[in-house]
N, C-alpha and C positions, 0 to 999 in steps of 0.2 A: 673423826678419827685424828688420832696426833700423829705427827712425823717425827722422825729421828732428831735429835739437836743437830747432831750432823750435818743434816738440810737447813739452817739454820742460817739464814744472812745478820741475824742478830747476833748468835753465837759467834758466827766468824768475823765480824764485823768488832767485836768487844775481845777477840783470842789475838786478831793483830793488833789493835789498839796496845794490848797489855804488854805483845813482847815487843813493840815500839819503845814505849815509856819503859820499860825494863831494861830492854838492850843500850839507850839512851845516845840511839843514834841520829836523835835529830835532836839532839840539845842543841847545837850550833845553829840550826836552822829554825826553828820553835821555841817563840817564848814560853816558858816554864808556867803550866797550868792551861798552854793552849788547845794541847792535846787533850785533855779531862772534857772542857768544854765543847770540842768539836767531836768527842765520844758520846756526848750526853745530846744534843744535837742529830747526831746521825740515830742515836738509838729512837729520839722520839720520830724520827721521819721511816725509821723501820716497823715501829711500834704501829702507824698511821695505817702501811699497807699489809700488815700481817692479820692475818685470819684461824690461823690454825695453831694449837695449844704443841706444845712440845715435851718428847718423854728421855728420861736417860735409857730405861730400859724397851726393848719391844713390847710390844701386848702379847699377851698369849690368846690366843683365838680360844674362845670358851667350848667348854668340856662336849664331845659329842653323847657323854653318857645318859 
């Protein structure tokens, strides 16, 4: 059974990355392209412990008919 992205440490983990490097409020602090690399980085050590497939939508519980 899949889970919500929601539940998702990979999803939240890749939505704060984005509005980091968007907001660009660690350009004074991080050199430029460090965040890409410690994105790619953390996604494969998420990738390592995840197990369960992820959906946008819920399932629909099949037909009692």
């Amino acid at each position: 059974m899949s889970k919500s992205i929601f539940a998702s440490k990979t999803f939240w983990a890749n939505t704060i990355s984005m509005v980091l490097e968007l907001s660009g409020l660690l350009v004074s602090v991080v050199p430029v392209g460090s965040l890409t690399v410690a994105t790619n980085a953390l996604n494969i050590a998420l990738r390592m412990v995840t197990s369960k497939s992820v959906t946008l939508l819920p399932s629909r519980p099949p037909d009692a008919a």
